[in-house]
N, C-alpha and C positions, 0 to 999 in steps of 0.2 A: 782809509778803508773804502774799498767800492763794492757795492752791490748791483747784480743786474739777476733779472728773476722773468723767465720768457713765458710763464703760464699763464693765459688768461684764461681760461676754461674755469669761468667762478664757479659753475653750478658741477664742476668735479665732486663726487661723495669722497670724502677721505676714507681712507682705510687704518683703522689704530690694531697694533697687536692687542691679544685677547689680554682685557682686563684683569688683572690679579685679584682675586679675593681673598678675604684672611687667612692665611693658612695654607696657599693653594694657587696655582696658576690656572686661569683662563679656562674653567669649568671642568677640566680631566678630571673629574672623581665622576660626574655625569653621565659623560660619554662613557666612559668605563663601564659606568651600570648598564648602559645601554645595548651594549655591545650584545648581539643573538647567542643563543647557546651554538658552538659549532665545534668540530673537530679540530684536533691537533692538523696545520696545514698540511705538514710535513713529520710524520712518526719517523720514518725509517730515515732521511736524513737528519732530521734530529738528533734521533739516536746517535748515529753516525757519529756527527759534530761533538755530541756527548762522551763518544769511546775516544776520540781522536784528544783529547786533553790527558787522555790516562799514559800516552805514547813516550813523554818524556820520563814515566816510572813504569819504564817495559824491564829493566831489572829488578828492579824491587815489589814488581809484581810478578815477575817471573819466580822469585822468592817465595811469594803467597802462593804459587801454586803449584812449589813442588813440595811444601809444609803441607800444602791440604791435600796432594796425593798420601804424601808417607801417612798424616793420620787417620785416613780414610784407611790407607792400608788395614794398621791396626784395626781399626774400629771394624771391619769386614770381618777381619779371622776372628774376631770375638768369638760369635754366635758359634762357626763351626768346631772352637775347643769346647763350647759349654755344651756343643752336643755328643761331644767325643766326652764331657765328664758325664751327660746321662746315660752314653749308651754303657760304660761302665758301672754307675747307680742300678741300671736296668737288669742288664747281664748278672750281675751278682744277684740281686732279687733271682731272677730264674733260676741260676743255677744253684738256688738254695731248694726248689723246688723241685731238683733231679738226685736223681739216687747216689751217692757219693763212692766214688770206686770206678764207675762206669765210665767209660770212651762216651765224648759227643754224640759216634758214631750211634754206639749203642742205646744211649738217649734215644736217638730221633727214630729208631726201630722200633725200638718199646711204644714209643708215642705214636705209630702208626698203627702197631700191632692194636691197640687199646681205640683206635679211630679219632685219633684226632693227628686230623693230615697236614689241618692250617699251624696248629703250634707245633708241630714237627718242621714243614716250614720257616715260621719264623726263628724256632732255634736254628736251624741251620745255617741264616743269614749271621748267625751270632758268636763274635768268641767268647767261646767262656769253657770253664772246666766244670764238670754236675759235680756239686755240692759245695762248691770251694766259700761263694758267697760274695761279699764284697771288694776289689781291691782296693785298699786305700791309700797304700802304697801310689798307686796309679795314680789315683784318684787327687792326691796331695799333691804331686808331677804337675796335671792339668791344672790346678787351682793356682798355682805359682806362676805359671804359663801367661796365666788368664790375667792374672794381677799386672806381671810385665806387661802384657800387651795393651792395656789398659792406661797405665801410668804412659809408657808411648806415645799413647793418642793424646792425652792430654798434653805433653809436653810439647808437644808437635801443633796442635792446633791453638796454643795460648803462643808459639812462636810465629803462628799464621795471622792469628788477630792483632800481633804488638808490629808486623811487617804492614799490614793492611792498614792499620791506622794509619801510619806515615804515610801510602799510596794516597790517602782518599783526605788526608789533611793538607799533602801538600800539591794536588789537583786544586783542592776547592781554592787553596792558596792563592792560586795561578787566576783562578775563575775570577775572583774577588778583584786581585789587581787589575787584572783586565775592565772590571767594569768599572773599576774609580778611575780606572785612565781614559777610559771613554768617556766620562759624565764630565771631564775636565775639557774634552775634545768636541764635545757638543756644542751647537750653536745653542745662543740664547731664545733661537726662537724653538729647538725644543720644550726648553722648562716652559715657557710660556702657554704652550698648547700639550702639556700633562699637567696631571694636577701633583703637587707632593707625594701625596700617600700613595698613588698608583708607581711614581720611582721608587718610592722606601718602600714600597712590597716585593717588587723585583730586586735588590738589593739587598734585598733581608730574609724575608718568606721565602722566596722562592729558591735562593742561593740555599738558604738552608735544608729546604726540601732536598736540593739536588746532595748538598754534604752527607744528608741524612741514609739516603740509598747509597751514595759510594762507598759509607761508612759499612754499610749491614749486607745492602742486597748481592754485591761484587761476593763476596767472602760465599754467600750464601750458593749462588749461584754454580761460582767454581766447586764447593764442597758435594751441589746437587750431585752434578756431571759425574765429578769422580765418584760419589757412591754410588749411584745407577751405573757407570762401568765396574764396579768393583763386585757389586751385590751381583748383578746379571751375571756376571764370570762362576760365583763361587754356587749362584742358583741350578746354573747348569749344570756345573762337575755334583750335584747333586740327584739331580730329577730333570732330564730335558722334557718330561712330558708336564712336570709343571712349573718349568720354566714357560713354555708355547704359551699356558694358559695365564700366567700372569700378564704375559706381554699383553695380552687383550686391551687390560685396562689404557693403553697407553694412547690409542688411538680416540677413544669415548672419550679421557680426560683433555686429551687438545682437542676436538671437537665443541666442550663444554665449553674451555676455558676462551676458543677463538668466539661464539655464540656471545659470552660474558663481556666480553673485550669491545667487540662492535655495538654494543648498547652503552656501554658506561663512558668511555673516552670520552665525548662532549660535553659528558658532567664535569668530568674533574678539568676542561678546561673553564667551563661557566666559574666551578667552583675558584680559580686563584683569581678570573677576571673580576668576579663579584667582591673576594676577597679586598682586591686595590682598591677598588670602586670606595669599600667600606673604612677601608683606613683612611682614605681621601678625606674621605667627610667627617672621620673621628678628628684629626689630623686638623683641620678647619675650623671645626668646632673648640677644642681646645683652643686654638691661636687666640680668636675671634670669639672668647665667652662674653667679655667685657660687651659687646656689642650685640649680640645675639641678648644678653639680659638688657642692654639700654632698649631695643625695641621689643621688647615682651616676645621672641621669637622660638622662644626654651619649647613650646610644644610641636611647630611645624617642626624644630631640630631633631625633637625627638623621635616624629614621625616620621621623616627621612630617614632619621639613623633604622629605626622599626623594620623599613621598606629594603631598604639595602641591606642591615642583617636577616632580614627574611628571604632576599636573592641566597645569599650567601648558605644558607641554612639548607633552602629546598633544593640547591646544587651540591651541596656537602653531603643532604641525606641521601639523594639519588643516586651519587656517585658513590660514597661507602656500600650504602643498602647495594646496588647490584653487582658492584666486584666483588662482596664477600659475598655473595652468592656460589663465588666458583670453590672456594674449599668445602662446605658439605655438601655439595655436589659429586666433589672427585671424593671427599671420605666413602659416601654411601657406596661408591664402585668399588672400592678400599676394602670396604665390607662382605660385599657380595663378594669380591673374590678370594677373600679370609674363607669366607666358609666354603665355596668350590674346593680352595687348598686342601682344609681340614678332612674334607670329606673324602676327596681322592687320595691324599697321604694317607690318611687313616687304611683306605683300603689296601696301599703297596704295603704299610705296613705289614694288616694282616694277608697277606701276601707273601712274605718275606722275600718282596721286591727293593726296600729300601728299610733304612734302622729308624727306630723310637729318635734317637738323636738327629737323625738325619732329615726326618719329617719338622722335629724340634727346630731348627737351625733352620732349615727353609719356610717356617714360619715365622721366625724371628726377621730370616731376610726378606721377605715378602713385604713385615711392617718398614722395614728399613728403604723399601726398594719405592713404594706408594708414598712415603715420608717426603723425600725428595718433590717425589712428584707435586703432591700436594704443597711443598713450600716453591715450588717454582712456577705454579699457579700463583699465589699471593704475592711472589715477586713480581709479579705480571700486573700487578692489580698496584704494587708499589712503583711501578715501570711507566703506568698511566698517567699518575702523578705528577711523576719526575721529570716524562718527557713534557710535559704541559708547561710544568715551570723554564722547563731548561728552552722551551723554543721561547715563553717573555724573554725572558734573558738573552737569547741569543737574538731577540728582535732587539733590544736598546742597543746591542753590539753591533747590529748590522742596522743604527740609524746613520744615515749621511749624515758626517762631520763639518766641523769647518774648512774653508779652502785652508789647504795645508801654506804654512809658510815659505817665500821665496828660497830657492837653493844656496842662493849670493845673497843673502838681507846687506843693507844699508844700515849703518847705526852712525846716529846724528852724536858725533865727539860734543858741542856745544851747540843745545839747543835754543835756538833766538825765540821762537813763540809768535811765527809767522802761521796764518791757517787759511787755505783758499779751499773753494769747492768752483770748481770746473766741469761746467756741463751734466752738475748731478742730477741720476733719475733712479727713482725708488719707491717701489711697493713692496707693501706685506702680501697683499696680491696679485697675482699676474693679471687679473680681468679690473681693478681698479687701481690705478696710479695714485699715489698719493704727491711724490714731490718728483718735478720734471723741468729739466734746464733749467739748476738752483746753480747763480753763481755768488762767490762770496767771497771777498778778502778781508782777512783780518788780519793789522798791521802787530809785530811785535810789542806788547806792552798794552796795548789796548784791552780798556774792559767794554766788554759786548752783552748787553742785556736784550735777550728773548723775552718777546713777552706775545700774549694771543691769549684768547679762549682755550676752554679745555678744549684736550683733542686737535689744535691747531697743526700740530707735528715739531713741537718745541723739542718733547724730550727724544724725538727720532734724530734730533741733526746731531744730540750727541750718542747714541745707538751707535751710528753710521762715521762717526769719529774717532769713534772708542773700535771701531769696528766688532763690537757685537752683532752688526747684521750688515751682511756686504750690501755697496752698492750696484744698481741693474748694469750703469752704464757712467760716464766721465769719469772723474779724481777726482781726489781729496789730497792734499799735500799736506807737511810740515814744513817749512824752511824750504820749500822744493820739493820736497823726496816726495814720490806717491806710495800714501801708507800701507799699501799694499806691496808696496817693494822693501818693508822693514820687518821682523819678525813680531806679534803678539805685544808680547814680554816687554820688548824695545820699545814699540809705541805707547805701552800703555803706563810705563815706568814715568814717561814724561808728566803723564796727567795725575793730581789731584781730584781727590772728586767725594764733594758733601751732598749727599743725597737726601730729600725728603723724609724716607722710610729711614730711619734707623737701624743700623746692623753690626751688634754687639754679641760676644760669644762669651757663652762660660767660663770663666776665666776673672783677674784682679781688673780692675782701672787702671794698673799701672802698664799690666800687658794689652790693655786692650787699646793705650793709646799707643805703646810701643808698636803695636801692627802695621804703624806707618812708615815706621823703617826701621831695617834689620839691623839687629847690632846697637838700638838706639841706649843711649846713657840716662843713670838716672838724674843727669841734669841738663838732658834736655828732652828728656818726657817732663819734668817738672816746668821747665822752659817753656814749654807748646801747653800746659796746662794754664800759667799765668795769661799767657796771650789772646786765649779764648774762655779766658775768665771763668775756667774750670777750678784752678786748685784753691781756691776760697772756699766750696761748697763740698770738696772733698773733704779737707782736712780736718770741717763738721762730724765727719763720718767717725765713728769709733775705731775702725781698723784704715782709714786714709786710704791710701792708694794702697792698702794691701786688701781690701774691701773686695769680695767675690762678687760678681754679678751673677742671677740666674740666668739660666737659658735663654731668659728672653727680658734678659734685665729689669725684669716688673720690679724688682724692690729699689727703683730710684725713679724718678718720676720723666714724663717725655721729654723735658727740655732739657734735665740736666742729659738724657739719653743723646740730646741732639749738639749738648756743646761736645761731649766727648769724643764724636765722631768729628766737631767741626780743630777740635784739639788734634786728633788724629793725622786731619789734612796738614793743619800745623808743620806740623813734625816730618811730614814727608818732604813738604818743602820743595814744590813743582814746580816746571818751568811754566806749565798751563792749567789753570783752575779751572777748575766746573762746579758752579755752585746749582742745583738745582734746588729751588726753595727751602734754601738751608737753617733760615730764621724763623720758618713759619710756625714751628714747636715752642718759643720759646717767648718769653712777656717782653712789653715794650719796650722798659728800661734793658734788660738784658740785649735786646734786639741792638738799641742803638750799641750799646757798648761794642756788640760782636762785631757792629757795623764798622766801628773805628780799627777795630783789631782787622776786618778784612780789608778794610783802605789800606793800612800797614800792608799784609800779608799780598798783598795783589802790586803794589808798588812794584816796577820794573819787568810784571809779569802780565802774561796774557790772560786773560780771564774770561769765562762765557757764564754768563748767571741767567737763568731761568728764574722765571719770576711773575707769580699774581698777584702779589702786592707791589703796585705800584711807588709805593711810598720809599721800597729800597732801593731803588735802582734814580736814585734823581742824579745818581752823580755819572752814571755811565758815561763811558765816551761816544758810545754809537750805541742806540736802541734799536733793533727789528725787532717788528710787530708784522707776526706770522698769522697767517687765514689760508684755513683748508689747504696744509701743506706748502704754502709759499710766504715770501716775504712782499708785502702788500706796502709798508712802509719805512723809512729808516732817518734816521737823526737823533739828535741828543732833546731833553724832554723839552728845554724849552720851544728847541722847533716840530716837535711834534705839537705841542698843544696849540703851536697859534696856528698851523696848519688846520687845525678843526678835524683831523676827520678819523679814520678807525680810533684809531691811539687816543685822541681825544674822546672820543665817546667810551672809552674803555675806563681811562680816570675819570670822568666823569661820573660813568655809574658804580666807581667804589667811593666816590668822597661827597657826592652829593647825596640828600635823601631820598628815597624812591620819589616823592612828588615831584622836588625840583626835575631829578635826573629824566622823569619822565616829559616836562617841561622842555628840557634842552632835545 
């Protein structure tokens, strides 16, 4: 193995990606809160983006909206048979009130001769025969009519809403997939600079938000349209003079609702940004209770959470409080032009410019006609919402991914466990370099222990190996191949890898250690359990390896948390190890034990161990001892220590006591 490392730049500041905290990456629930109240960037492209997912259900929403013509249809002729059954109710009243024997004609003569000109008038508007009374005959005809057309509408709009379901379930569908294919295509240094709870509110809240309106406001919207052309048609062939006058309302109500619209949209985006902000730190707080009560922190916790549900509140109230401002606004116009109607039909009535039913029916349309209106105001108001979430969402969809994989990958048939770094340079930031002309060979089978201060850039070399975060500039190879010329998947198949933090999912012990390879048996999940001196302390267990873990496996303690993982690598069975202080969970005696199972386990393989205790790595074959991104020294410990210098001042100040060490 050789090493050569061209940085002398000691007084370089490193650069570390953002620190993790319980719960959470690299402060994103902060910054979230932080964030100013501002507008949607983009409404109308938004929007846009928003209709263009409904494209692939252009027939089955072609469906929804020739259902919600036909039961609009119905629902239209309602009003004008039930005023063809009162002008028959009516008729008959009157002509109970005409002399029986006599022609119409002779009615409306008599009725003039006596001065009265208006009800002479409106019988004339009128069929009916003097004295006959009610028919009901007729009248039963209508009511049957009225029933059919009724039953119609319903059967037609419960075929509109069981078609719409499917449109706006199997959109969100599509939404969904999309965003869990993206959160797989992210780089790492995403999560690291969001916090948890601001991705699981996009993923969750806000998806839902958007499900919630495809599910209501679409159906709602198409239904407006069609009964505003349906109502408007049948207003006219009644009364075009009060048709003119209902149109009034239509230009005040989008006036109101655009006035409502320009004030509230920045709320409801503070409201979902506040929203992440909140689950962030809810999300944190749970992880990290354990620690939050070890330092007596439970009050500033809860004053944060205070501060952020108080964002979340005063952009929740502000943003309801003024978009429902716009429906008794457009009701009140609603109003006023109810009674304009009233007043002017009343008078065609008496008039006998227009019938009792006719007035009836175009007041009925009128509600029917402002109904609309006013719900497509509060769609409007549900629209604000929707596009709010739907632009988060389509921000994590349009984050820069990872460099996509080569077209021709390279896949290593047998891999030897050779690893060089060739002229590598890499920063988390463009304005501070952290590692710059890193070269490094590590021979097949060799074990290679990292070691340095925190922050030195240990666990960056395997970042940048793992290719979790590409490199600026040089290669990185396998056996040769530069791992950039192999796909993800392939390179990362190679490696084993026992990490510090523990990471166990709901689920048995027996699945949890099977996740190191697919298809594994249950004798040699029991195999990789004896090796890492796991299934001694299962089989304790009342249900063994059929034993659930929680979520976050609290009910088994951190060490046994850290053999199970170190059982895991077991089982995968790699050509290349990565231990990053993989012991450091676990007690002394245990430690050594693990120690002899990974001499075992590392035999004929290449190994990189990360490491602050000194005491595990005595048997390495090559140590580098890393400072401020570079390798500063390298040998095995005995020539490190007589060396005297970083390395040595390192064991030094963990095995001596603060007196001596300050001594030396």
């Amino acid at each position: 193995m050789s090493v050569n490392n061209d940085n002398h730049q000691e007084n370089k500041r490193e650069v570390r990606p953002p620190q993790r905290r319980p719960g959470g990456f690299g402060g994103g629930g902060r910054a979230a809160a932080a964030r100013p109240v501002e507008k949607v960037k983009d409404f109308r492209g938004t929007l846009q983006r928003l209709i263009a997912y409904l494209k692939p259900q252009a027939m089955p929403l072609l469906l929804v909206v020739v259902f919600t013509i036909l039961s609009v249809t119905f629902t239209v002729l309602a009003p004008r048979i039930i005023g063809e059954a009162t002008n028959v109710l009516f008729e008959g009243v009157m002509s109970k009130q005409l002399t029986a024997g006599m022609t119409k004609d002779e009615a409306i003569a008599e009725l003039k001769e006596q001065g009265q000109d208006q009800l002479a008038e409106m019988i004339a508007a009128m069929d009916l025969v003097p004295g006959k009374g009610v028919d009901f005959s007729a009248l039963g005809h209508i009511l049957i009519t009225l029933l059919a057309v009724y039953l119609l509408a319903a059967f037609f709009q419960w075929l509109q809403q069981y078609a719409m379901a499917g449109v706006a379930q199997n959109t969100v569908y599509r939404l969904r997939r999309d965003v869990d294919g993206k959160l797989a295509r992210l780089p790492l240094k995403y999560y690291d600079n969001h916090s948890h709870g601001d991705i699981l509110s996009r993923v969750t809240n806000d998806v839902d938000n958007i499900a919630h309106t495809l599910q209501q406001s679409i159906t709602q919207i198409v239904h407006a349209i069609a009964v505003v052309v349906g109502v408007l048609i049948m207003m006219f062939s009644i009364s075009s003079l009060l048709f003119w006058i209902s149109l009034m309302i239509i230009p005040l109500s989008l006036l109101i609702t655009r006035l409502v619209i320009s004030r509230s949209q920045k709320y409801f985006v503070a409201q979902w940004d506040s929203t992440g902000a909140l689950n962030g730190h809810i999300e944190e707080s749970f992880t990290g209770h354990n620690i939050i009560e070890a330092f007596n922190q439970q009050n500033k916790t809860i004053e944060r959470f205070d501060k952020e549900n108080e964002k979340v509140y005063e952009a929740s109230f502000k943003a309801q409080f003024i978009s429902r401002l716009i429906r008794p606004s457009v009701n009140f116009l609603n109003n006023v032009n109810y009674v304009i109607i009233c007043i002017v039909g009343g008078i065609r009535v008496a008039s006998g410019l227009l019938t009792l039913g006719g007035v009836q029916a175009f007041i009925q349309y009128s509600r029917q006609f402002t109904q609309p209106v006013v719900q497509v105001a509060s769609i409007v108001n549900i629209l604000q919402s929707t596009v709010a979430s739907a632009e988060r969402v389509f921000e994590l969809l349009d984050e820069k991914e990872e460099i996509p994989d080569t077209e021709n990958p390279v896949v290593l048939e047998e891999v030897k466990g050779q690893v060089k770094f060739e002229h590598v340079y890499f920063s988390y930031s463009a304005d501070a370099p952290l590692i710059e002309d890193m070269n490094l060979d590590v021979e097949p089978g060799q074990t290679v222990a990292i070691v340095g201060p925190t922050g030195a850039g240990k666990t960056t070399l395997v970042n940048l190996l793992m290719r979790f975060y590409e490199i600026d500039s040089g290669r990185i190879t396998i056996d040769g191949v530069d791992i950039r010329e192999m796909r993800r998947d392939d390179l990362r198949k190679i490696f084993g890898m026992v990490l510090q933090d523990t990471w166990l999912f709901n689920g048995t012990i027996r699945d949890n250690i099977a996740y190191g390879k697919e298809g594994a048996t249950e004798e040699e999940v029991r195999a990789a359990a004896q090796a890492a001196y796991v299934d001694h302390f299962v089989r304790t267990l009342p249900q063994g390896y059929d034993t659930v873990l929680t979520e976050d496996a609290s009910n088994i303690s951190q060490g046994q948390r850290q053999l199970l993982t170190i059982a895991r690598a077991f089982l995968a069975d790699p050509r290349i190890l990565i231990l990053d202080e993989a012991t450091s969970s676990v007690d002394t005696r245990t430690e050594m034990l693990i120690q002899k199972a990974m001499a075992k386990l590392r035999k004929d393989r290449t190994s990189l161990v990360i490491a602050h205790r000194l005491s595990t790595i005595y048997d390495a074959d090559i140590i580098l001892v890393m400072d401020k991104g570079r390798i500063v020294e390298q040998g095995n410990h005995e020539e490190l220590i007589a060396a005297g210098g970083f390395y040595y001042d390192l064991y030094m100040s963990q095995f001596l006591s603060p007196l001596n060490a300050d001594a030396v």
